[in-house]
C-alpha positions as CSV (number, residue, x, y, z in Angstrom):
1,X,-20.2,-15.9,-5.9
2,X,-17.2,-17.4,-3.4
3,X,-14.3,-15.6,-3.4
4,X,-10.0,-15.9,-2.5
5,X,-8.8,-12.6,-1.7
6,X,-4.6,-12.9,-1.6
7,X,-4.4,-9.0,-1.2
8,X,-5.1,-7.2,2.2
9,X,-6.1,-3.5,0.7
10,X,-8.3,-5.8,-1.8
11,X,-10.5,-7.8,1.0
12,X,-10.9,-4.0,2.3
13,X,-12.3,-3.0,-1.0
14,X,-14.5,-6.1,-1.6
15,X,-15.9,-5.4,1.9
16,X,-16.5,-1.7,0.6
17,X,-18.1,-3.0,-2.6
18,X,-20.5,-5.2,0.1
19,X,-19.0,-8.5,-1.3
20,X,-18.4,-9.5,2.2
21,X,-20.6,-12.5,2.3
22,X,-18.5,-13.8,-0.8
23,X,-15.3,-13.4,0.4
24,X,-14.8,-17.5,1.6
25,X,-10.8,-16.9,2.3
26,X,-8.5,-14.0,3.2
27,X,-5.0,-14.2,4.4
28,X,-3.7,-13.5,7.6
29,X,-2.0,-9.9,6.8
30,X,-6.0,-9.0,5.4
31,X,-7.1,-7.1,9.0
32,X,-9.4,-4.5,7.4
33,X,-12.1,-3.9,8.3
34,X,-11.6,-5.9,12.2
35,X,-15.2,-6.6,12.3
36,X,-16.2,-7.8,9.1
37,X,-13.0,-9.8,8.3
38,X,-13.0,-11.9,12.0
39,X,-15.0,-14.6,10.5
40,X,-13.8,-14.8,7.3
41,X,-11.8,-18.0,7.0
42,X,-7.5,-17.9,6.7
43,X,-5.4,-19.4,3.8
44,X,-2.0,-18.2,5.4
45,X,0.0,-15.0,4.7
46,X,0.7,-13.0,1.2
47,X,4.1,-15.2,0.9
48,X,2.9,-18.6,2.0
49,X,-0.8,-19.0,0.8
50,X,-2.2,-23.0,1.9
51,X,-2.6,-24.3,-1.5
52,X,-5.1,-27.1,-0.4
53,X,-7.1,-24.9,2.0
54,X,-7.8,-22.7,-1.0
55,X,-8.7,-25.5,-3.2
56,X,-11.2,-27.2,-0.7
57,X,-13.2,-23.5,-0.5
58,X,-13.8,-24.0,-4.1
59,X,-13.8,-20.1,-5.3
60,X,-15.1,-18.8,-8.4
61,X,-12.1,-17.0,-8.3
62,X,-9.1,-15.8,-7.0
63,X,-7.8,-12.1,-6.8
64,X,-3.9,-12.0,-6.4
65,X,-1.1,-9.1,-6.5
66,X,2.0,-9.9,-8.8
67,X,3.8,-8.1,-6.0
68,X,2.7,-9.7,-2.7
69,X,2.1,-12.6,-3.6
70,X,4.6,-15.9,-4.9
71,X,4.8,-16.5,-8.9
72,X,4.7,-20.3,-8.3
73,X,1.8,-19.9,-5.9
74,X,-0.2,-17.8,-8.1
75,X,0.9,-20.4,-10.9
76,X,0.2,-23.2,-9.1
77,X,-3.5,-22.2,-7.9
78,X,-4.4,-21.3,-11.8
79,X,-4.3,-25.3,-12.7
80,X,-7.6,-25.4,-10.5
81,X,-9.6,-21.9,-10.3
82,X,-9.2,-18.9,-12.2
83,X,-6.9,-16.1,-11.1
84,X,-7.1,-12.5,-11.4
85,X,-3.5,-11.1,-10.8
86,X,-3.3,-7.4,-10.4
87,X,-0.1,-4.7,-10.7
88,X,-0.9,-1.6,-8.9
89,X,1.5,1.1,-9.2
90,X,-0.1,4.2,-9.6
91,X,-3.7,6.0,-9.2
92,X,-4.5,5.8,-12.7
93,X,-3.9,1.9,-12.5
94,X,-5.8,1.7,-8.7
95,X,-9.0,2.8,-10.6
96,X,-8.9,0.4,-13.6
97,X,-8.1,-2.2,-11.1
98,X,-11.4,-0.7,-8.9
99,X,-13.5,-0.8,-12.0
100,X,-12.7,-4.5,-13.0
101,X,-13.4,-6.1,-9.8
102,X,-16.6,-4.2,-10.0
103,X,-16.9,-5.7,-13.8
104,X,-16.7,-8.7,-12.0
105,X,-19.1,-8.8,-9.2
106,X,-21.5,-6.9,-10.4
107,X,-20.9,-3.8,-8.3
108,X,-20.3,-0.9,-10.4
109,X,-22.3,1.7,-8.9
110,X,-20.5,1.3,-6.0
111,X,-17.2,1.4,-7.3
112,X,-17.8,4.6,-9.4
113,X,-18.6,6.3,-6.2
114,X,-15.7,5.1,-4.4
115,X,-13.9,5.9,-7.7
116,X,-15.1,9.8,-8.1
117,X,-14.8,10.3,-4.5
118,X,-11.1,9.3,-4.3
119,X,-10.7,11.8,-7.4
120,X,-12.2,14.4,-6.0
121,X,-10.3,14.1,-2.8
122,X,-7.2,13.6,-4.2
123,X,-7.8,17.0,-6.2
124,X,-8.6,19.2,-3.0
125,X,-5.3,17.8,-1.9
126,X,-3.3,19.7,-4.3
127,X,-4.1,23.1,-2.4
128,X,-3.5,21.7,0.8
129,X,0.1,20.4,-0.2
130,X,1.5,23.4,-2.2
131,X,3.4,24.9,0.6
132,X,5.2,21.3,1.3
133,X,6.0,20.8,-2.6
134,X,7.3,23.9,-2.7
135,X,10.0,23.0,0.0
136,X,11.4,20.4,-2.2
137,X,12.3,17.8,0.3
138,X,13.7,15.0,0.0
139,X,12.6,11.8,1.2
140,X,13.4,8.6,1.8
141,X,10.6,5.9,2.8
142,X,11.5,3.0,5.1
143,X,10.1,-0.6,4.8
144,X,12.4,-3.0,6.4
145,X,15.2,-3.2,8.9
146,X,18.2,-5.9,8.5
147,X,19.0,-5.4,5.8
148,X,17.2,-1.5,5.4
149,X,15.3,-1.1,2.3
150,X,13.3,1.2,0.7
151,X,11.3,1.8,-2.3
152,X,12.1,2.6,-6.2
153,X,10.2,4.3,-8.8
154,X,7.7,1.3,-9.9
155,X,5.6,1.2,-6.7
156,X,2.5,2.5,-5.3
157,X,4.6,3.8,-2.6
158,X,6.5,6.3,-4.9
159,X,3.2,7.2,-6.9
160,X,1.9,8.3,-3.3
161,X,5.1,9.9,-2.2
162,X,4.5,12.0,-5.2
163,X,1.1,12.5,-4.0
164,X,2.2,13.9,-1.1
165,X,4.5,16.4,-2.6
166,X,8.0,15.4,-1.5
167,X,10.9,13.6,-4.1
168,X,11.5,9.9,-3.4
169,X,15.7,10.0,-3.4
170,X,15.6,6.4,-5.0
171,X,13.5,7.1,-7.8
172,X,16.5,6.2,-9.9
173,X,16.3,3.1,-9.2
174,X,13.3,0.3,-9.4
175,X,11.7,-2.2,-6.5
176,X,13.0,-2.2,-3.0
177,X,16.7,-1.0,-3.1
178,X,18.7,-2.2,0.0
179,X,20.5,0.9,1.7
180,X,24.0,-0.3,2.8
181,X,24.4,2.5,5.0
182,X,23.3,5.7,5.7
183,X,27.1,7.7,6.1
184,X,27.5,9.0,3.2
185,X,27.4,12.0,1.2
186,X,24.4,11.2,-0.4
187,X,22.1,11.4,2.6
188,X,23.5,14.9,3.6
189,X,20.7,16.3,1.2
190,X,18.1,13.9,2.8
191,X,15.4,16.1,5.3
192,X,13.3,13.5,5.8
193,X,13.0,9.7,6.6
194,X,9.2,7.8,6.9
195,X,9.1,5.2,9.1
196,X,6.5,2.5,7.6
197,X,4.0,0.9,10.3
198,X,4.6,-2.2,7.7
199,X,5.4,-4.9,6.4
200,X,8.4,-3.6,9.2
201,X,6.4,-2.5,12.1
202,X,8.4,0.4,12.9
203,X,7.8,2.1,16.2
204,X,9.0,5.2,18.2
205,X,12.4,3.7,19.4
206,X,13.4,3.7,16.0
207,X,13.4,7.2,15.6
208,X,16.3,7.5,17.9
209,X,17.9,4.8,16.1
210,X,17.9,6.4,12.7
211,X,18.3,10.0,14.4
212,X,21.7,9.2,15.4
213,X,22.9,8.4,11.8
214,X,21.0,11.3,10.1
215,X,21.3,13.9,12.9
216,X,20.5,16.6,10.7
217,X,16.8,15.1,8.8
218,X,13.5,15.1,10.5
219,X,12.4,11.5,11.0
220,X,8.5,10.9,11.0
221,X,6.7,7.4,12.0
222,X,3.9,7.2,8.9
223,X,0.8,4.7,8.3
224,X,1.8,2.7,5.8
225,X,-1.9,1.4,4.9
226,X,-2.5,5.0,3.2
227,X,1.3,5.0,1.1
228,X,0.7,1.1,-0.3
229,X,-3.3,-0.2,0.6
230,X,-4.8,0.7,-2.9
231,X,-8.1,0.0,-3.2
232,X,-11.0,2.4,-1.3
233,X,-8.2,2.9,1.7
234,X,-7.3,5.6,-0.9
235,X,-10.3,7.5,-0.5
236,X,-9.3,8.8,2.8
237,X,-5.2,9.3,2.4
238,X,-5.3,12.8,0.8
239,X,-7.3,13.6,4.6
240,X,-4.3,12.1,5.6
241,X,-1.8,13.5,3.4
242,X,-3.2,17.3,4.4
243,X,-2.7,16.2,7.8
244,X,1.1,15.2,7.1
245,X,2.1,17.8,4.7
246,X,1.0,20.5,7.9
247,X,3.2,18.3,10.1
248,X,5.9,18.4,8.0
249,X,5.9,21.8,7.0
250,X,5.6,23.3,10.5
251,X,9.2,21.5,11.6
252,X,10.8,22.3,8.0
C-alpha cells in the first residue's frame, strides 16, 4: 500500500497505526514523529502541495484535510489518484475519521485501542477540570499575528477549548475571525489569552506584547499540536489539559 499524507496530525496517526513503511510522501509541516518521518519523502507544505511530485510516487491514495489543504489542489490531484478528504471538528468526528483510515489499511485493532484509550482519558479529565470550568473564564485563542486571528465555533480548536473547560469568546462566530483590536469593551471580560506554538509560532516576547493591551488577563504560551493535531496526538492532551487547567487555576 503507498500512501500521500497532506495532513501533519494524520502522518502522526498512520505512523501510530504502523503504516509507516506506506507512507511514500508527507509534507513539510508533517514533523511527527522526528525519527520515523526524516526519511519519508516531501511534496511541499499543506497550502502548496507539488502536484507532479505526488503524481510520480504513484499512491494508492491520498489523505487530505478540507481545512489545510487548497480546494483546487485537492481537486486537481483527484483526476489521477483517489483522495480521501477529511473535516475534523470535533471528538466525535476525530474517531469516525480514526476508524476509517483503519477501514482502509487494514489496521483496526490498532485504531480501537488508540480509540478507547483517548475515551477513557478524555473521561478522567472531566474530574481533573471541574475547578477551572467552574471559574467560567473566558478565553480567547491566538493563531496568527498581522493581521491577529483567532478561532470560531466550527473548529477542532473550539471543540478542545471546550475540552478544557473555559468559553471560547468567538463562538459566535465561525472560522478564523480577524480581531481588529483588542481596546474595547468587549475584551474587558476576557481573563485569558492562549498563545498558539502554530501555524504562528508564538514565543515568550509576545506575552509582553499582548500584556500591555490586556493588562488585566492572564496570558499563557500553549502547544498547539494538542488544541488542533487530531488523530492519536489526542490520546495524550487531556494529560495535558490536567496539567493546564492546574496552571490556570492556581493564577485565577
Amino acid at each position: 500500500m503507498r500512501i500521500v499524507s497532506l495532513v501533519p496530525s494524520i502522518t502522526l496517526l498512520l505512523i501510530d497505526l504502523g503504516l509507516e513503511d506506506s507512507i511514500v510522501g508527507r509534507t513539510k509541516f508533517c514533523t511527527l514523529p522526528i525519527d520515523n518521518v526524516r526519511n519519508i519523502p516531501t511534496i511541499g507544505g499543506t497550502k502548496n502541495i507539488d502536484i507532479d511530485k505526488i503524481k510520480a510516487l504513484e499512491a494508492d491514495f491520498i489523505i487530505a484535510n478540507k481545512e489545510e489543504n487548497v480546494k483546487e489542489q485537492i481537486e486537481a490531484l483527484k483526476i489521477y489518484c483517489k483522495v480521501i478528504l477529511f473535516d475534523v471538528r470535533n471528538l466525535d468526528e476525530n474517531y469516525k475519521m480514526i476508524a476509517k483510515i483503519a477501514k482502509l489499511t487494514n489496521t483496526n485493532e490498532k485504531a480501537q485501542d488508540i480509540i478507547k484509550q483517548t475515551q477513557a482519558n478524555f473521561e478522567k479529565l472531566q474530574t481533573h477540570i471541574a475547578p477551572l470550568k467552574a471559574l467560567q473564564l473566558n478565553a480567547v485563542y491566538m493563531i496568527w499575528k498581522k493581521p491577529y486571528m483567532t478561532v470560531g465555533k466550527d473548529t477542532f480548536i473550539h471543540a478542545m477549548m471546550e475540552h478544557l473547560g473555559v468559553k471560547n469568546m468567538f463562538s459566535h462566530q465561525t472560522r478564523y475571525p480577524i480581531i481588529q483590536q483588542f481596546n474595547t469593551t468587549y475584551f474587558e471580560k476576557c481573563n485569558l489569552v492562549f498563545l498558539s506554538s502554530e501555524p504562528y509560532p508564538f514565543e515568550e516576547k509576545h506575552i509582553r506584547e499582548f500584556q500591555t493591551m490586556l493588562p488585566n488577563t492572564k496570558i499563557i504560551l500553549v502547544d498547539g499540536t494538542y488544541f488542533s493535531w487530531y488523530g492519536s496526538k489526542m490520546i495524550d492532551a487531556p494529560k495535558y489539559y490536567q496539567q493546564l487547567a492546574e496552571k490556570i487555576s492556581a493564577v485565577s
